[in-house]
C-alpha positions in Angstrom: 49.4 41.6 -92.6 51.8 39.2 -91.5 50.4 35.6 -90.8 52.2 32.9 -88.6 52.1 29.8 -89.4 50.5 27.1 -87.6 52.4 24.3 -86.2 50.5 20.8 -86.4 51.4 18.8 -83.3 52.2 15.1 -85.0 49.9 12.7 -84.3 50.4 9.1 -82.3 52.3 6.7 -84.5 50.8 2.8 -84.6 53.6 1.8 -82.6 52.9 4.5 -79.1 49.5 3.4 -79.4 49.6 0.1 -79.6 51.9 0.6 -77.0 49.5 2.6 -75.3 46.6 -0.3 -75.7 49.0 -3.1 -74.1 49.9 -1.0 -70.9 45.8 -0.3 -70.6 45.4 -4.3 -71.2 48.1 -5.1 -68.4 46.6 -2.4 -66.3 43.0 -4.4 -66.4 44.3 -7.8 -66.3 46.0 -6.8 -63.2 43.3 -4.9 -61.5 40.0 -7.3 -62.7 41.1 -10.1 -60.2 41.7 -8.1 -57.6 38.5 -5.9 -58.2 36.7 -9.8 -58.3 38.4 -10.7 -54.6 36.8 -7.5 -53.1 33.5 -8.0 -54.6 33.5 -11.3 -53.5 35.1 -10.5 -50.3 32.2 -8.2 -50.0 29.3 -10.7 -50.3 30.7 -13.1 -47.6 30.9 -10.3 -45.3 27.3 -9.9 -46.2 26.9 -13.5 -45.7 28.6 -13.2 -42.4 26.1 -10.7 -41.4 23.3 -12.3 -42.2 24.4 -15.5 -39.7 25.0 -13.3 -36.8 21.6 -12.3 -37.1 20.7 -16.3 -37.2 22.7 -16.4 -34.0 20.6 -13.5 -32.1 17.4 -15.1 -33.9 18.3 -18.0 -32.0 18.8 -16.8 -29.2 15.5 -14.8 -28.9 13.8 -18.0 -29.8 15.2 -19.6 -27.0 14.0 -17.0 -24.5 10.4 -17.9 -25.6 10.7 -21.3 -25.8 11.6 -22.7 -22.7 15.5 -23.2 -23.2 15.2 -24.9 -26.4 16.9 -23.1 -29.7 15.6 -23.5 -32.8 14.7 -27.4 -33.7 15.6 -28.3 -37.5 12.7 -30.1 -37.8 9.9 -31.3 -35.3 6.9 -33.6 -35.9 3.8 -32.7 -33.9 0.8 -34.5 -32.5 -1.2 -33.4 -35.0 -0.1 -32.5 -39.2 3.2 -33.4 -41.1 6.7 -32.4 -39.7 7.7 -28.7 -39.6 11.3 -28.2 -40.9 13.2 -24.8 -40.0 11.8 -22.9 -42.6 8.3 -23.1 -41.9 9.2 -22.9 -38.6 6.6 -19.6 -38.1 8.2 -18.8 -34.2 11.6 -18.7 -36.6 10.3 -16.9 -39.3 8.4 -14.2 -36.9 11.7 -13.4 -35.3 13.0 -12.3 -39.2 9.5 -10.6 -40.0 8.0 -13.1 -41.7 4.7 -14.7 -42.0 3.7 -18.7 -42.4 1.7 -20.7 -44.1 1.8 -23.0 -41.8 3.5 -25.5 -44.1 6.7 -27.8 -43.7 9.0 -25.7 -46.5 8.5 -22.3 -47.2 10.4 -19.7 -49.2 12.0 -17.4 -47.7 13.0 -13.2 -48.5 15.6 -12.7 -51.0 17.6 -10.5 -49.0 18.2 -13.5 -46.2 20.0 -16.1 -48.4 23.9 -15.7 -48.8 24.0 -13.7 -52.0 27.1 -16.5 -53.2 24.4 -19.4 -52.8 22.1 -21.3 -55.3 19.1 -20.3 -53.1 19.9 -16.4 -54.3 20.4 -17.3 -57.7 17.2 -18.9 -58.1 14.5 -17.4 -57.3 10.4 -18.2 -57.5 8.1 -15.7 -59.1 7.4 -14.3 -55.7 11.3 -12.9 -55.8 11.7 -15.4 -52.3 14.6 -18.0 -51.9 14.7 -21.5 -51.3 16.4 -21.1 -48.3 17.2 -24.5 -47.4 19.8 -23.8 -50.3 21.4 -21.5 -48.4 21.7 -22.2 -45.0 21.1 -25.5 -43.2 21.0 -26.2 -39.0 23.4 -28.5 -37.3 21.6 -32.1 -36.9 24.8 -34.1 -36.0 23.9 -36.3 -33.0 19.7 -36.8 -33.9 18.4 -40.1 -35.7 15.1 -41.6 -36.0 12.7 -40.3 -38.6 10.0 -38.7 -38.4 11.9 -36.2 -36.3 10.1 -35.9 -32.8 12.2 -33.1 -32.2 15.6 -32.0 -34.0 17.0 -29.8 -31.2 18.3 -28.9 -27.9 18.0 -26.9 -25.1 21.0 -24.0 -24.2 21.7 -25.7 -20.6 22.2 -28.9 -22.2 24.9 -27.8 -24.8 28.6 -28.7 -24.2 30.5 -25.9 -25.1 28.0 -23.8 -27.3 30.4 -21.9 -28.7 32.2 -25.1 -30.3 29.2 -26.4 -31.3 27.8 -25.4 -35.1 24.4 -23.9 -35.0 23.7 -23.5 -38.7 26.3 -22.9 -41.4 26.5 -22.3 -45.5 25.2 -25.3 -46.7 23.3 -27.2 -49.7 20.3 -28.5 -47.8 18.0 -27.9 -44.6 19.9 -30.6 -42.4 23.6 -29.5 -42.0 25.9 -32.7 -40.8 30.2 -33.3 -40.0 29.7 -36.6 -41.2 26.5 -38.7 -41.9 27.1 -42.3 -41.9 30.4 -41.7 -43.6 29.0 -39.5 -46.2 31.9 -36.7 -45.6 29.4 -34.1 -45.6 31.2 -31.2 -44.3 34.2 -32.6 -47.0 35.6 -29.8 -49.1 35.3 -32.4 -52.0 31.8 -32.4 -52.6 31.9 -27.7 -53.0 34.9 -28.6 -54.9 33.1 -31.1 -57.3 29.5 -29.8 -57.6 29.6 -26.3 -57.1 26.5 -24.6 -56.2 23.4 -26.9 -57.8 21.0 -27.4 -55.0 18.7 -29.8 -55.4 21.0 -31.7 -57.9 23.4 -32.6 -54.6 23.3 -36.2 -54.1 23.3 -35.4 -50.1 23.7 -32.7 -47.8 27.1 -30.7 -48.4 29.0 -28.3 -46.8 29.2 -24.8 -49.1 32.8 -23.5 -49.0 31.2 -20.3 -51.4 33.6 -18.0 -49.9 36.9 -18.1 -51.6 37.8 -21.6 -50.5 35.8 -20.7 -47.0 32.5 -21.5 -45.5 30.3 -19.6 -43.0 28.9 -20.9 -39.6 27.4 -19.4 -36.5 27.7 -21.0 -33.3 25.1 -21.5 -30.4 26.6 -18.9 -28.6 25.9 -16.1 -31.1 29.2 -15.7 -33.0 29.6 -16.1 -36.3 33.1 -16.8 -38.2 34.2 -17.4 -41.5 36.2 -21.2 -41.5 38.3 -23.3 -43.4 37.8 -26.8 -44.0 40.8 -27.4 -41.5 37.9 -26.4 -39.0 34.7 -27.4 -40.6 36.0 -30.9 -41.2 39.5 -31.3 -40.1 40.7 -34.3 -42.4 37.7 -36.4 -40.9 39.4 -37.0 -37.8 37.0 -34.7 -35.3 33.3 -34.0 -35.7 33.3 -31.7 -32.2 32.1 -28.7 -34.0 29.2 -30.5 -35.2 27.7 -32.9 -32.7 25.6 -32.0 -30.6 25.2 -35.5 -28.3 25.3 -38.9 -28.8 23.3 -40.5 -31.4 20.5 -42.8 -29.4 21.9 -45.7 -30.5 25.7 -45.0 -28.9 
């Protein structure tokens, strides 16, 4: 019986694989950032999403209200003041209950997924949602807050004018008293800390970009050439005059 012999196929040499290993490692270092850009391309869409619905919210609360859109803050005859997110008119529009309290948490699933109110959680699994998202106050003074809002008919061009936006606090401003709110440099600087910001600020979360809806309904993602334009124009932010002008 005749037998043939077996070839054995020779085997990688250190050089072909290391070889090998570098075009894998240049393969993933050039895919990873772009595979980082999607996701997070992904959550500001979500982001996005999530203010449209602010917009209709508002918008539904103005039908039952008399003309008047969601206040950021009222004080009434009787108890402390009620900021937006115990706000239980607000809160009922998005399913939720109320305590009946000023602040109150809010569902996970409704805080921009890039923001420090998603990333920090109370045992409950709800957001601190004022960390989030905050509603345009540019153009109200006076504290307590009688009532931080406005009716449709009395807007100048609502769909200039910022209804709420991704920001680091409940109160969203252009410029407080020369604070530079809405300032690139303050995102730039602090990042997402929350509580730890010195004063309201502007979140540009979204690769350089922040997202606002208007009090028209539409929602767009903007650069800080819109959101704060050098400083020179607050017109997407105020709302009237201050009392006092």
């Amino acid at each position: 019986m005749s037998h043939s012999r077996l070839r054995r196929r020779p085997g990688f040499t250190l050089i072909e694989l290391l070889v090998a290993i570098s075009i894998i490692a240049l393969l993933i270092a050039i895919l990873l950032p772009a595979l980082a850009q999607a996701r997070a391309t992904g959550r500001m869409v979500t982001c996005l999403s999530m203010l449209k619905q602010w917009g209709l919210a508002n918008q539904v609360y103005a039908d039952e209200f008399d003309d008047h859109t969601v206040p950021a803050a009222y004080t009434p005859a009787v108890g402390p003041t009620i900021f937006w997110t115990g706000n239980a008119a607000f809160r009922r529009v998005f399913g939720m209950s109320s305590n009946g309290s000023g602040w109150e948490s809010w569902r996970a699933a409704l805080a921009c997924p890039d923001s420090y109110a998603a990333m920090n959680l109370n045992p409950a699994g709800e957001a601190p949602i004022e960390y989030s998202y905050g509603i345009n106050v540019e153009g109200f003074g006076g504290w307590p807050p009688v009532l931080w809002g406005v009716r449709r008919a009395d807007l100048p061009s609502p769909g200039r004018k910022v209804f709420a936006a991704d920001y680091q606090s409940w109160e969203a401003w252009g410029d407080r008293f020369g604070e530079r709110n809405a300032s690139p440099e303050h995102y730039a600087a602090y990042g997402e800390i929350g509580p730890g910001m010195p004063h309201p600020v502007a979140s540009y979360r979204h690769l350089g970009n922040a997202n606002a809806v208007y009090h028209d309904g539409h929602a767009a993602t903007e650069p800080p050439a819109v959101l704060w334009n050098g400083g020179a124009t607050q017109e997407n932010w105020k709302i009237h005059k201050y009392p006092w002008e």
